[in-house]
C-alpha positions as CSV (number, residue, x, y, z in Angstrom):
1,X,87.3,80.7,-54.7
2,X,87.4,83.6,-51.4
3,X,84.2,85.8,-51.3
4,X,86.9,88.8,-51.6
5,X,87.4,87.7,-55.1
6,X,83.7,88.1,-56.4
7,X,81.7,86.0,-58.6
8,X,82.8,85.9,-62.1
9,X,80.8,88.7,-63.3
10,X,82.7,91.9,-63.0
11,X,81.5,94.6,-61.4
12,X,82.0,98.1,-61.7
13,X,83.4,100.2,-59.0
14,X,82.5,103.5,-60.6
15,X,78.8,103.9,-61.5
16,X,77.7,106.4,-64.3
17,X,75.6,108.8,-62.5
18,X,73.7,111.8,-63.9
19,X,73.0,114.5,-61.3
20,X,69.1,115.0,-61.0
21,X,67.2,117.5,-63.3
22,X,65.4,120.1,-61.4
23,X,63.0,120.1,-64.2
24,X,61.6,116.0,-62.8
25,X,58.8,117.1,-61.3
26,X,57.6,119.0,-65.0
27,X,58.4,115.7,-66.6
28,X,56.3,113.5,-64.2
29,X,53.4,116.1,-64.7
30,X,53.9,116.3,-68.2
31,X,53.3,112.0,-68.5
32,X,50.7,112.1,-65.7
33,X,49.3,114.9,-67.8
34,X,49.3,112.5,-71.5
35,X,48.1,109.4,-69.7
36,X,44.9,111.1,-68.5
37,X,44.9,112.5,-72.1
38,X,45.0,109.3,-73.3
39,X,42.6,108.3,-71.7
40,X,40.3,111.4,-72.3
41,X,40.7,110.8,-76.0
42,X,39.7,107.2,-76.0
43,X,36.5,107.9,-73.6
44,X,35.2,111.2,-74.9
45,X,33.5,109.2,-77.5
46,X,31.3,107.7,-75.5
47,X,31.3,110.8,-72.5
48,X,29.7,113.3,-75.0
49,X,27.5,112.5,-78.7
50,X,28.4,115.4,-80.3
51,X,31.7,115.8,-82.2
52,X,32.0,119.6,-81.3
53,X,31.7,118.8,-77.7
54,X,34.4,116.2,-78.1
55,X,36.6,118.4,-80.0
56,X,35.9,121.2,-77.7
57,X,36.7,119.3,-74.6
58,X,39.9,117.7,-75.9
59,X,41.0,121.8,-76.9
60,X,40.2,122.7,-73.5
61,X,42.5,119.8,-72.0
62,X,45.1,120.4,-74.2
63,X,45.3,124.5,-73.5
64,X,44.8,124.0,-69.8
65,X,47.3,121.2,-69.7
66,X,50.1,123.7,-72.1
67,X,49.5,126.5,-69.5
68,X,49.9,124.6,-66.8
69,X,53.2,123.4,-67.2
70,X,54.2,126.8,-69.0
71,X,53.6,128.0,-65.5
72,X,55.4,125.0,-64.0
73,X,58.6,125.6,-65.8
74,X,58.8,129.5,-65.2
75,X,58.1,128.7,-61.5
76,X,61.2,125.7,-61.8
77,X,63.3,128.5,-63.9
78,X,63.1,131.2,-62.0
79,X,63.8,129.3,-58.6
80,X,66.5,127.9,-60.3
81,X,67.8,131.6,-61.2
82,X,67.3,133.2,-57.6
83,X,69.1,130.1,-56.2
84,X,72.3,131.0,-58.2
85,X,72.2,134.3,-58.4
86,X,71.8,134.6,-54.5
């Protein structure tokens, strides 16, 4: 068998790409965000003796975490918008 034949798997000459989403940086921020949520969940047990602590402190996460990547996405958004408007 030549090398310019190829093994006898076929290959595909055309890949299926999908262009990037601007939004990637939201979604790696949004899982960094639920692992250390995760985490927080499992630990705040032990962090604080008091349920209303706990519950306070997982609130707290959760609304800081939701505005921060409300603000993320606007920022993304709107970027997005100047780049094709201008």
């Amino acid at each position: 068998m030549n090398d310019s034949e190829g093994g006898s798997v076929p290959q595909n000459k055309r890949r299926f790409t999908v262009a990037a989403s601007p939004l990637n940086p939201a979604k790696l921020e949004l899982g960094l965000i639920l692992f250390v949520g995760i985490f927080l969940l499992f630990s705040v047990g032990s962090i604080f003796e008091s349920q209303a602590t706990q519950i306070a402190v997982l609130l707290s996460y959760g609304l800081i975490s939701m505005i921060w990547l409300i603000i993320r996405v606007r920022r993304i958004m709107q970027n997005l918008d100047e780049k094709t408007d201008g």
